[in-house]
N, C-alpha and C positions, 0 to 999 in steps of 0.2 A: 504494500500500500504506500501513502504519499511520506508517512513517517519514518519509512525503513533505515533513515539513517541514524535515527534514534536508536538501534537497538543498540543492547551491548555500552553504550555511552554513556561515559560519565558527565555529565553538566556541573562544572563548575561556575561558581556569579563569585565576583567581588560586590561585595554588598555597598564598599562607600565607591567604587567605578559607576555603579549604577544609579546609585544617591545623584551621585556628580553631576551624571550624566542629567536624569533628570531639573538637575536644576540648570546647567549651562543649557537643555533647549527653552526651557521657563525663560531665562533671561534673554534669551536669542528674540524669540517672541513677542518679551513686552518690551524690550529696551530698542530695536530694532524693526524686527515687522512689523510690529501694529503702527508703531510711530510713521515710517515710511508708507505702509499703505492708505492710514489714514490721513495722513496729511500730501500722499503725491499721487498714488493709483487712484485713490475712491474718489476724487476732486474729478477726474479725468474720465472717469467712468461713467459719472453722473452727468457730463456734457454731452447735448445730441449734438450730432453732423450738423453740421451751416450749409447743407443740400437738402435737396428734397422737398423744401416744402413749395416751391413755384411750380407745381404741377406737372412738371417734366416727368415721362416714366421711369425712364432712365435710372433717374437722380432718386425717385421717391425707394426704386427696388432696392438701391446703394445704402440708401437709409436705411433702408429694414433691415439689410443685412448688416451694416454698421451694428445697429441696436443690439442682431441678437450677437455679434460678436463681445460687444460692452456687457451683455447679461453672460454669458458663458463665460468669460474673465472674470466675472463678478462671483458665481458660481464657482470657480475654479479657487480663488482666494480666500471664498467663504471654507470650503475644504479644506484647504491647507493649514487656515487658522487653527479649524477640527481638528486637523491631521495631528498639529503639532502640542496641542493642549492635550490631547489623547496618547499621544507617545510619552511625553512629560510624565502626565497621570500616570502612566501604565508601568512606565518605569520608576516611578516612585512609588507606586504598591506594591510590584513585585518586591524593591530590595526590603520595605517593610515586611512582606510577607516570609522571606528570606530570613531576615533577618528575628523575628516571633519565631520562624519554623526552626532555626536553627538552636532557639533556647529551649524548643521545646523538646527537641530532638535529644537534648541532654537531659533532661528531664528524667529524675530517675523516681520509681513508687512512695519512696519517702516525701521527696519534693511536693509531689500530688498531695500525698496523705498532709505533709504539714500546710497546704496550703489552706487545706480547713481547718484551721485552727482559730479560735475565734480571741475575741480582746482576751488578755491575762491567760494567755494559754488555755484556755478553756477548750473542751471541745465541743466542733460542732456535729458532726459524724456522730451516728447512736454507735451502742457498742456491736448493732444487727451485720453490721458490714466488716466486724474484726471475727464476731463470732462465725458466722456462717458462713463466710468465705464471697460473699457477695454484696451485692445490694439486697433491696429490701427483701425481695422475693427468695434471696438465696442464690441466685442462681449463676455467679459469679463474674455478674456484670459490673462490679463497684472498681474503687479507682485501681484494686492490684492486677497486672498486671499491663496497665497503658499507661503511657509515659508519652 
């Protein structure tokens, strides 16, 4: 299938490359493209042709086709705004997500078990899930062995 090169593969991420990365397209974006598009393309986009309207066919076809040219630029940079806010985004969940998966991943039964531990050490866990080997039911769904 289309993944096949996945098998077998280790995937490694630098979690702050990715961070980085994220934030140099953020800046790319707001400090540069939005500035330059809104203040030089969208100005220019919003101009019709100085043809077409004295009745000439010609001139008027030239016009329409100008127009939808100026709407599909228009459309074109509305995407790429998307494009680049959604790369950003995508890449700065994943290195969170990375970076949560990896503490979790260490994560050992203790860790779990003391995370329910309530103020002044108390606990919050009944004693149903040390006696019987599970959760409530028993049936050894409680926090040993997932990490």
């Amino acid at each position: 299938m289309g993944d096949d090169w996945l098998v077998n593969e280790e995937i490694n991420v630098d979690i702050q490359q990715l961070k980085d990365f994220a934030e140099a397209v953020r800046r790319e974006l707001e400090g540069n493209f939005q500035p330059n598009y809104e203040n030089g393309l969208r100005p220019m986009l919003s101009t019709q042709a100085p043809f077409g309207s004295g009745g000439m066919q010609e001139a008027t076809f030239f016009r329409g086709r100008h127009d939808d040219s100026r709407l599909a630029v228009k459309l074109l940079m509305d995407d790429v705004i998307r494009g680049l806010v959604s790369l950003s985004t995508a890449a700065e969940s994943i290195s969170a997500e990375y970076l949560d998966g990896d503490a979790m991943a260490r994560a050992t039964n203790d860790d779990v078990h003391n995370a329910f531990r309530g103020v002044d050490g108390q606990e919050i866990l009944t004693g149903e899930w040390q006696q019987d080997g599970g959760g409530p039911a028993g049936g050894g769904t409680g926090a040993e062995g997932r990490a």
